[in-house]
MDTraj code that builds the backbone (N, CA, C; nanometers):
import mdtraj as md
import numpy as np

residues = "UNK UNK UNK UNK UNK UNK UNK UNK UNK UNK UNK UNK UNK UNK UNK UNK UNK UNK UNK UNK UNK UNK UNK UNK UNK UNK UNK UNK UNK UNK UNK UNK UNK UNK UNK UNK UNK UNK UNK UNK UNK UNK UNK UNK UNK UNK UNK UNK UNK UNK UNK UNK UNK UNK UNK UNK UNK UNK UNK UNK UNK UNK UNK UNK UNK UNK UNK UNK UNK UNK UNK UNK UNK UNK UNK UNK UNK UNK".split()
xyz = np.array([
    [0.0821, -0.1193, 0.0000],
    [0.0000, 0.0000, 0.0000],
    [0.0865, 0.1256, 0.0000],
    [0.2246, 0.1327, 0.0734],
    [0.2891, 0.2068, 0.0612],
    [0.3820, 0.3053, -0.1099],
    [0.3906, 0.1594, -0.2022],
    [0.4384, 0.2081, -0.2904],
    [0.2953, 0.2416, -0.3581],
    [0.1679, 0.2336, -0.3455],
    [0.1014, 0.2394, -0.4352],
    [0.0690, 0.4530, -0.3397],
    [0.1027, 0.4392, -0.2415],
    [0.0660, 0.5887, -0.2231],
    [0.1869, 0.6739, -0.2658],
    [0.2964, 0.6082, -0.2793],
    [0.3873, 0.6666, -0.3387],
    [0.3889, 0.7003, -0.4708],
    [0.3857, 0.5878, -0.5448],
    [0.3334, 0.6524, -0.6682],
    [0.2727, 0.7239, -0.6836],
    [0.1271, 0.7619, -0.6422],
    [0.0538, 0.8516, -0.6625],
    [0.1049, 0.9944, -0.6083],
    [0.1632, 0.9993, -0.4866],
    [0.2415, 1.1395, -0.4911],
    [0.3141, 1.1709, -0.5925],
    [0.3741, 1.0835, -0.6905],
    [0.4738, 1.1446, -0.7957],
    [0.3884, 1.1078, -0.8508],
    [0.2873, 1.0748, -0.9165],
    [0.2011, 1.1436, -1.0310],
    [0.1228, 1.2154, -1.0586],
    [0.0958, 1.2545, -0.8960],
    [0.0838, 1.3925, -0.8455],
    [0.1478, 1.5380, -0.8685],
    [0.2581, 1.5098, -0.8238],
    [0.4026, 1.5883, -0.8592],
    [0.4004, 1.6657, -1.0157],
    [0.3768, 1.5423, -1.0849],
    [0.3821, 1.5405, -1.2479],
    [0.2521, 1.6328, -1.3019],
    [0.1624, 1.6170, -1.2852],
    [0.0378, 1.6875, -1.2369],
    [0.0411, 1.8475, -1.2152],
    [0.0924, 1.8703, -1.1298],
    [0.1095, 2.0069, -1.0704],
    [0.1741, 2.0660, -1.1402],
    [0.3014, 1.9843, -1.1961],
    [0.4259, 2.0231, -1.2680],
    [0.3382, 2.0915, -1.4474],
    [0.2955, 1.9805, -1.4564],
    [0.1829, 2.0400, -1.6165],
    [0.1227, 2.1508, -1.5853],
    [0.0346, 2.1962, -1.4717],
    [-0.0294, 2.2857, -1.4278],
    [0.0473, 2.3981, -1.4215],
    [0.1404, 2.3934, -1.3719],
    [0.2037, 2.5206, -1.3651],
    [0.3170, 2.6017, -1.4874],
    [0.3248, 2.4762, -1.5745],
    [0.3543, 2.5098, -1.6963],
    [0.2634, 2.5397, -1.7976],
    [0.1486, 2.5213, -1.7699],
    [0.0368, 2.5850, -1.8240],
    [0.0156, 2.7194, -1.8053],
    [0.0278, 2.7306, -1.6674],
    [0.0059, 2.8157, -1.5894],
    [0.1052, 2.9734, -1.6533],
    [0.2347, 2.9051, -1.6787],
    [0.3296, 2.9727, -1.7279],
    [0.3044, 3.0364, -1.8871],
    [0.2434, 2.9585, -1.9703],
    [0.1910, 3.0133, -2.0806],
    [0.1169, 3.0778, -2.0557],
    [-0.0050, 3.0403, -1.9937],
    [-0.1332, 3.1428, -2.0170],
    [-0.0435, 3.2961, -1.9331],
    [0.0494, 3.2854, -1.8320],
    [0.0844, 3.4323, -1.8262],
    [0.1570, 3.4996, -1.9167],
    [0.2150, 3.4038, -1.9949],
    [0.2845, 3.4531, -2.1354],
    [0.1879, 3.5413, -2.2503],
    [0.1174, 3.4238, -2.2556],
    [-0.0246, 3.5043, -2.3556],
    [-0.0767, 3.6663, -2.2945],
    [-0.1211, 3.6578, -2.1796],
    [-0.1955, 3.7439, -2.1096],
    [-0.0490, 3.8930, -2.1055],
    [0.0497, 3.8730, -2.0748],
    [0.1374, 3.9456, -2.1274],
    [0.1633, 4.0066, -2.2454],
    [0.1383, 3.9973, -2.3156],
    [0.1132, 4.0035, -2.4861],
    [0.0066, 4.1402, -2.4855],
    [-0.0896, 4.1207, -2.3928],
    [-0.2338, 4.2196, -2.3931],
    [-0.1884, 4.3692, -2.3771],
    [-0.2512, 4.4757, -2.3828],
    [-0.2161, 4.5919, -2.3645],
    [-0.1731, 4.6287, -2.2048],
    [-0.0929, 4.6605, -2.1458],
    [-0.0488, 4.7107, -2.0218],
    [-0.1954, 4.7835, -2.0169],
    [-0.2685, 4.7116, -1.8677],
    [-0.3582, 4.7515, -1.7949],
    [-0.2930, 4.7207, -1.6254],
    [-0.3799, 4.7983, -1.5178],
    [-0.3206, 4.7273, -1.4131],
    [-0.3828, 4.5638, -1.3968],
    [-0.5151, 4.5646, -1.4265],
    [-0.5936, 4.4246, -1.4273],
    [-0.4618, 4.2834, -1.5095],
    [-0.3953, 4.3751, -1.6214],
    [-0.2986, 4.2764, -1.6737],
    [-0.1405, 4.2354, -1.5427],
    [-0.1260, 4.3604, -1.4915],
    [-0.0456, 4.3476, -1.3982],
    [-0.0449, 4.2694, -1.2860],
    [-0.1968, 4.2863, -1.2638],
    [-0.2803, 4.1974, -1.1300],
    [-0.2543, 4.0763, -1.1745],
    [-0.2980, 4.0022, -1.2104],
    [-0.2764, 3.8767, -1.3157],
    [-0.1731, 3.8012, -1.3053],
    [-0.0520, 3.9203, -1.3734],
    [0.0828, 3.8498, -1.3546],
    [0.1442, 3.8286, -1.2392],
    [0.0896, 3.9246, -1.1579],
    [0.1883, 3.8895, -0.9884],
    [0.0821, 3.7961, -0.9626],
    [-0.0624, 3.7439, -0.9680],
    [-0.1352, 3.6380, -0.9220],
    [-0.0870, 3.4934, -0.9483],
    [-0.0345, 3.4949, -1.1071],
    [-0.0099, 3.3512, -1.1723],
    [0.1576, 3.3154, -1.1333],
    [0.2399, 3.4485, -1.0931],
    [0.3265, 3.4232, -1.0193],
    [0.3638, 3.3244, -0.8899],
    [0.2318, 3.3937, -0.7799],
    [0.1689, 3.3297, -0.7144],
    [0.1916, 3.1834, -0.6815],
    [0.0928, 3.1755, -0.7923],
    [0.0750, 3.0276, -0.8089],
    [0.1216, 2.9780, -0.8243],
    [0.2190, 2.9808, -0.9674],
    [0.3511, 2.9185, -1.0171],
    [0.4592, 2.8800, -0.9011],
    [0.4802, 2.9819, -0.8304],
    [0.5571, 2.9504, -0.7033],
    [0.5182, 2.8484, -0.6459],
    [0.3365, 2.8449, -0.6234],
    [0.2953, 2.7270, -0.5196],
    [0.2976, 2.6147, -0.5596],
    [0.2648, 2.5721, -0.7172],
    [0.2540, 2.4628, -0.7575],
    [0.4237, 2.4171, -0.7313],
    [0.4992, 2.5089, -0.7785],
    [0.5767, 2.4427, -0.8177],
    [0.6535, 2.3764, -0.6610],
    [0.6502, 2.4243, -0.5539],
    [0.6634, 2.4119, -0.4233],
    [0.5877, 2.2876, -0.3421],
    [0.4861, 2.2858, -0.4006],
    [0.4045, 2.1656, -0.4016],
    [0.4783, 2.0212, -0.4062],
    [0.4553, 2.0873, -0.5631],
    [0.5313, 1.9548, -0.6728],
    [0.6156, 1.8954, -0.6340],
    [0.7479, 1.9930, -0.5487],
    [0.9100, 1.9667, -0.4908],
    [0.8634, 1.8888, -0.3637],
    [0.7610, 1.9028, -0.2546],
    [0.7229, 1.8203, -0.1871],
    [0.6665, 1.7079, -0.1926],
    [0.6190, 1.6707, -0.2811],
    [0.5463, 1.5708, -0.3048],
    [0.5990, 1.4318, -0.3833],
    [0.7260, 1.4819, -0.4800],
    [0.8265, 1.4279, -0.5220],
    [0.9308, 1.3653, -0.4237],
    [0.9325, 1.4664, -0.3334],
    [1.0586, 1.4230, -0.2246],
    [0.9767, 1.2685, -0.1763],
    [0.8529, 1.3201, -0.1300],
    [0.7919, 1.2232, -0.0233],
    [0.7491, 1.1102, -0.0804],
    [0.7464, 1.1116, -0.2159],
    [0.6811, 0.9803, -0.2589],
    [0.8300, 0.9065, -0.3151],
    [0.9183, 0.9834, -0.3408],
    [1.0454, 0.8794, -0.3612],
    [1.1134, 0.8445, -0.2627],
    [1.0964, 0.9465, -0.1268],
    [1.1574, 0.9022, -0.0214],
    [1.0444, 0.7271, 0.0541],
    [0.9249, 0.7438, -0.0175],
    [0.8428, 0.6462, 0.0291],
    [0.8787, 0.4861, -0.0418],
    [0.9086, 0.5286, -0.1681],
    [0.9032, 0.4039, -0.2688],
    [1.0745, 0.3660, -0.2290],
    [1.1848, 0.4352, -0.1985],
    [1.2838, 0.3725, -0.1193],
    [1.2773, 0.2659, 0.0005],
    [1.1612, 0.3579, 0.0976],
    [1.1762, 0.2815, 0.2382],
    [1.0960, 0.1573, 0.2161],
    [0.9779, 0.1560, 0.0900],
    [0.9037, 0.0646, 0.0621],
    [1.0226, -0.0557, 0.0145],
    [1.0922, -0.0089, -0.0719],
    [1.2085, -0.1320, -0.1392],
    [1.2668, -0.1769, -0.0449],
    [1.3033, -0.1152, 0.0490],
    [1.3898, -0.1957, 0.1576],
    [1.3870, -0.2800, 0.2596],
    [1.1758, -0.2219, 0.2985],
    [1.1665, -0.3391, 0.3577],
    [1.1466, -0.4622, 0.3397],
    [1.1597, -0.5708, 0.4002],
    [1.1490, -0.7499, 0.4197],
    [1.0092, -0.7207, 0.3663],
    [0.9757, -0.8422, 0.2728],
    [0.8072, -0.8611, 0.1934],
    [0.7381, -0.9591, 0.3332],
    [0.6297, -0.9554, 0.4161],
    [0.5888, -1.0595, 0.4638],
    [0.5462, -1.1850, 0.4206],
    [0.5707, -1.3142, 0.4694],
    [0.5433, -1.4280, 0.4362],
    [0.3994, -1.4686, 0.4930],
])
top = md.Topology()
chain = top.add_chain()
for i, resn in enumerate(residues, 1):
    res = top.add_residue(resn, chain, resSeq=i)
    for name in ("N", "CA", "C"):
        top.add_atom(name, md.element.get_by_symbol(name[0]), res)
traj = md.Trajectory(xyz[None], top)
């Protein structure tokens, strides 16, 4: 059960990771628009985010490979 929650944190990880590279275009696009402050608002918002996902992502990676290690190492029960 352990590697199977592990996995899912890193495909989790992977997840977030798309999201916030999404995330990264659409502020690319929206940059492009005429300098408004609403455009400015925007960009420090998706900033934001980008930060969080990507902060996320770095946690969730750690914990599910640090999981699928301790999972390999232990003895299988008989």
């Amino acid at each position: 059960m352990a590697r199977l929650y592990a996995t899912l944190q890193i495909i989790g990880a992977v997840v977030l990771g798309v999201i916030a590279a999404a995330t990264a275009v659409n502020m690319i696009l929206i940059a492009t628009r005429p300098d408004t402050i609403s455009v400015v608002n925007v960009i420090v918002g998706q900033t934001l985010i980008i930060v969080c996902l990507i902060a996320l992502a770095r946690l969730l990676i750690l914990k599910g490979i640090h999981a699928l290690r301790a999972s390999g190492r232990s003895k299988p029960e008989s």
